[in-house]
KENU-181534 format. One record per residue (C-alpha): residue number from 1; z, x, y. Coordinates in steps of 0.25 Angstrom, whole numbers, plus 2048, in hexadecimal, padded with zeros to 3 digits. Layout:
<sites>
> NUM,Z,X,Y
...
</sites>
This chain:
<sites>
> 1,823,481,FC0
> 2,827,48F,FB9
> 3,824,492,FAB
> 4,82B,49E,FA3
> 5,826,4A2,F96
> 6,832,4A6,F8D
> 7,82B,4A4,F81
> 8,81E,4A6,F79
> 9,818,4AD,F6F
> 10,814,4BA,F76
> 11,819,4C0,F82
> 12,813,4CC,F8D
> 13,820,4CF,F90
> 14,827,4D9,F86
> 15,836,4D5,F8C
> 16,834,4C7,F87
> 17,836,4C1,F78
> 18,82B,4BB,F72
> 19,82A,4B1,F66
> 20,820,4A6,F60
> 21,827,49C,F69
> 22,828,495,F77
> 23,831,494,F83
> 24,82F,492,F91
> 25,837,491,F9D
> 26,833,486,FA8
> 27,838,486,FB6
> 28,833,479,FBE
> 29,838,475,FCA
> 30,846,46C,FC4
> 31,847,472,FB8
> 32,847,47F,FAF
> 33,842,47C,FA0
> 34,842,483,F93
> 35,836,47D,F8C
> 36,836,482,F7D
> 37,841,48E,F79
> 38,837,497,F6E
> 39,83B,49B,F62
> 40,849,4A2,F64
> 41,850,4A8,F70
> 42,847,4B2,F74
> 43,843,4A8,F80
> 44,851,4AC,F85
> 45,84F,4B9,F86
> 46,842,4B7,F8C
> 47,848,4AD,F98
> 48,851,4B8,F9B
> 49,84A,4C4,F9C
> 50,841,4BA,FA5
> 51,84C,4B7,FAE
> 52,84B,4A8,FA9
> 53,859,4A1,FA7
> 54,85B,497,F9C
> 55,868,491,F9F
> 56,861,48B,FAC
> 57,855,483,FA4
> 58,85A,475,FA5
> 59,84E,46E,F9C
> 60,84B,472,F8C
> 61,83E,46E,F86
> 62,83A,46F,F78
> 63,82C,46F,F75
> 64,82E,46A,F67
> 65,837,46E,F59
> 66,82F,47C,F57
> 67,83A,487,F56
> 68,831,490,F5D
> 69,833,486,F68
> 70,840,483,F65
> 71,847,48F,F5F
> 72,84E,496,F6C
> 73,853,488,F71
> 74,860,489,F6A
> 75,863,496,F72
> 76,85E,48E,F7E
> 77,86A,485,F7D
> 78,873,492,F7D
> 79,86F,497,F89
> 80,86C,48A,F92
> 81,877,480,F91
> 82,871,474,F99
> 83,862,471,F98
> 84,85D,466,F92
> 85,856,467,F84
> 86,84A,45E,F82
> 87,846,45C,F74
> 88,83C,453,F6E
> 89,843,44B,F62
> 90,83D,450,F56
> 91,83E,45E,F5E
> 92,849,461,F52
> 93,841,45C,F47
> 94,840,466,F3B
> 95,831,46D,F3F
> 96,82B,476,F33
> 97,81E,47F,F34
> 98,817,481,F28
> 99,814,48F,F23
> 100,80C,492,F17
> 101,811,485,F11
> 102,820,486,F14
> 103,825,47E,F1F
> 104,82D,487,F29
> 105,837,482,F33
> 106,835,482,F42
> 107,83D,478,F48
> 108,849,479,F54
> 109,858,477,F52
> 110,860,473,F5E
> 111,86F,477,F5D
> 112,873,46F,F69
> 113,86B,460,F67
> 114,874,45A,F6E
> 115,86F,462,F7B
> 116,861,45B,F78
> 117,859,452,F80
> 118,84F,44C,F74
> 119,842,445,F7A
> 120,83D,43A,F75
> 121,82D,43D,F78
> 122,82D,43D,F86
> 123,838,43F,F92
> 124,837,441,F9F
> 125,841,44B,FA5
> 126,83E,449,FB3
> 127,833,449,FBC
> 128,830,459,FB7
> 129,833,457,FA8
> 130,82C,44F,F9E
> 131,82C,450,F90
> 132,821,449,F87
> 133,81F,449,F78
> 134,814,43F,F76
> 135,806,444,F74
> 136,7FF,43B,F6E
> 137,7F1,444,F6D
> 138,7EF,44C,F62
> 139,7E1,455,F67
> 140,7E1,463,F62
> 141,7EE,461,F5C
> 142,7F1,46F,F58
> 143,7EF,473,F49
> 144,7FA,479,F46
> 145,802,46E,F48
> 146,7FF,46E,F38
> 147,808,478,F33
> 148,814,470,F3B
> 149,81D,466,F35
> 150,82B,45F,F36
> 151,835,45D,F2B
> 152,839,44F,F29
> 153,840,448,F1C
> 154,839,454,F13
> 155,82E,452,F17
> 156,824,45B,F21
> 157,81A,452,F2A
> 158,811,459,F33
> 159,81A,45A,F40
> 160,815,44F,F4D
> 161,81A,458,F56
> 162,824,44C,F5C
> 163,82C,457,F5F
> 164,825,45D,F69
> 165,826,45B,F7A
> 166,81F,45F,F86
> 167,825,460,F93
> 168,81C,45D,FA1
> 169,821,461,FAD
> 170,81D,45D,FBA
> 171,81F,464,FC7
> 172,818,463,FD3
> 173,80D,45A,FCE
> 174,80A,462,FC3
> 175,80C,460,FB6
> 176,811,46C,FAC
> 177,80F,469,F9C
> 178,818,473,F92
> 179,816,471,F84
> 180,81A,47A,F76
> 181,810,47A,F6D
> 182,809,46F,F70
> 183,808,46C,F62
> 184,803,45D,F66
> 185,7F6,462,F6E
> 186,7F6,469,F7C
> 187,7EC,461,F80
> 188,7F3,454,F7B
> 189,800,458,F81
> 190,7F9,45C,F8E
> 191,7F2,44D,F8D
> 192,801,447,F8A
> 193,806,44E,F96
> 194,7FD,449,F9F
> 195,801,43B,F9C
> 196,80E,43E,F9F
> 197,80A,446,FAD
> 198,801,43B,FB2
> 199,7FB,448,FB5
> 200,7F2,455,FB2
> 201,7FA,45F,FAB
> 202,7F9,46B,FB1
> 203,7FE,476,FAC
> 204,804,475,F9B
> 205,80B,47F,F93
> 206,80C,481,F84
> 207,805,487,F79
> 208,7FB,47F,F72
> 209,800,480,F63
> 210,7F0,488,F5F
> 211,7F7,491,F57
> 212,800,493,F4C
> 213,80C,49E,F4B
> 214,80F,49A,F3E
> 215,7FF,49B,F38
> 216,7FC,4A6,F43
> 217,7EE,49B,F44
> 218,7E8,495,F51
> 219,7E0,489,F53
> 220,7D1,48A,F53
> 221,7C9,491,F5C
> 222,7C0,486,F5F
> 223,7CD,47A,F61
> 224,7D4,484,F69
> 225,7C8,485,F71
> 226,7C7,475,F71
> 227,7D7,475,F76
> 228,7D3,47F,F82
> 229,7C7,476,F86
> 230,7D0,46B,F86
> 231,7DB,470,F8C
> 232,7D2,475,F98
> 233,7CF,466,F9B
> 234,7DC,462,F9D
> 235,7DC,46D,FA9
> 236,7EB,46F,FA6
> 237,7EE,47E,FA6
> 238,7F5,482,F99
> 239,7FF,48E,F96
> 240,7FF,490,F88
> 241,807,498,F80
> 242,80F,49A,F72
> 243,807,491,F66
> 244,7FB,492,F6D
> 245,7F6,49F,F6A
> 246,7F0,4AC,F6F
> 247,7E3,4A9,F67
> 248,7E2,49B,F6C
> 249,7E6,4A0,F7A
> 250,7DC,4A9,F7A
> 251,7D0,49E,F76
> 252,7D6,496,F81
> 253,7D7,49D,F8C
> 254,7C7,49F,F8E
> 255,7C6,491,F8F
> 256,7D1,48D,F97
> 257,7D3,49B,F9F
> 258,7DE,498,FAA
> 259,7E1,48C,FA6
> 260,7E9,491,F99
> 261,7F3,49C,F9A
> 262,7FC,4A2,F8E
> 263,80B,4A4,F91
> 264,812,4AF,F89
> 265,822,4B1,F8C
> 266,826,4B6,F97
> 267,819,4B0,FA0
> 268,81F,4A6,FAD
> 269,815,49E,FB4
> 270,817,496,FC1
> 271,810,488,FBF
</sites>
């Protein structure tokens, strides 16, 4: 399996965009997949310059109804014709953050719904894909997740994050986890994945939610410490990136050392 990033929120390579966002590009051995499409259409630009071509990818997946997700996948359907969108139903529900007491927009729109698979929890693709929604655990359930909320008959409840999907690959025995934001838990996603492996997960990729862009504020020192020591247990090797933060990276990487890596656009590693 072959993992491109095209985007995240910093980059090392001054011919590539860069935005508070997420895309990346996955190459197994029967499918090419766009997992997440950032913010706006920078991820284009980045695909080109790195010799990636959109039209091919046959398998959309949206993480969850976050437009810094979800922003670039109307371009998506401009410049691929034929891949298969996978959304989570309430994927198109009306998401808000809330900024110094003022709720502020941050959902998706989808100009072409009719081009859309919507997943009911869980669906298995084939024998590489499988989507899953259900994580029933809530350990270190991240403390942002405060500030976000859905719009629902003028009212603002606290969002459940229904929205939000996972995708686990498996190849060659070995089972691949790609998350968002994990804004249900990591740890509880990695847990929810091995129930659907029947296995060890090996290897999982996503940003941990420890930080918020809106507030600039990370998670605690000492629960970011917990999460790492947790995390180690699970012996699954974790690349990070996006809404886990350069400061919580930087507290978790003396405690998980080579198991953690961060991604930053542009890196491509061969799992």
């Amino acid at each position: 399996m072959k993992i491109t990033v095209l985007m995240e929120n910093t980059t090392s390579n001054p011919a590539l965009y860069f935005e508070h966002g997420l895309a990346l590009y996955i190459e197994t051995a029967k499918h090419k997949i766009l997992f997440d499409a950032g913010a706006s259409k920078y991820f284009a630009h980045n695909a080109r310059t790195l010799g990636i071509d959109l039209s091919q990818v046959d398998t959309f997946v949206l993480s969850h109804g976050h437009n810094d997700h979800g922003g670039g996948l109307p371009h998506f359907l401009t410049i691929n014709k034929h891949a298969k969108i996978y959304v989570q139903q309430q994927a198109l529900d009306q998401h808000f953050s809330k900024r110094n007491d003022t709720y502020v927009y941050i959902g998706v729109s989808l100009p072409e719904p009719s081009r859309v698979i919507f997943v009911n929890k869980d669906l298995v693709i084939d024998e590489e894909l499988h989507i899953f929604s259900q994580v029933p655990e809530k350990r270190f359930y991240p403390h942002s997740n405060r500030n976000l909320f859905i719009y629902r008959a003028g009212t603002y409840p606290q969002d459940d994050f229904a929205h939000e999907q996972n995708l686990l690959i498996t190849e060659k025995e070995r089972h691949y986890l790609v998350a968002g934001c994990a804004h249900k838990g990591m740890l509880n996603i990695i847990n929810a994945a091995c129930q659907f492996s029947k296995g060890q997960i090996d290897v999982a990729i996503g940003g941990l939610h420890l930080y918020s862009h809106s507030s600039g504020i990370s998670e605690a020192e000492n629960i970011i410490q917990d999460i790492g020591y947790a995390l180690l247990k699970t012996k699954v090797r974790l690349l990070t990136c996006h809404c886990t933060g350069e400061k919580a990276f930087t507290i978790l990487k003396p405690i998980m050392q080579d198991k953690i890596t961060y991604l930053r656009t542009g890196l491509c590693f061969e799992l």
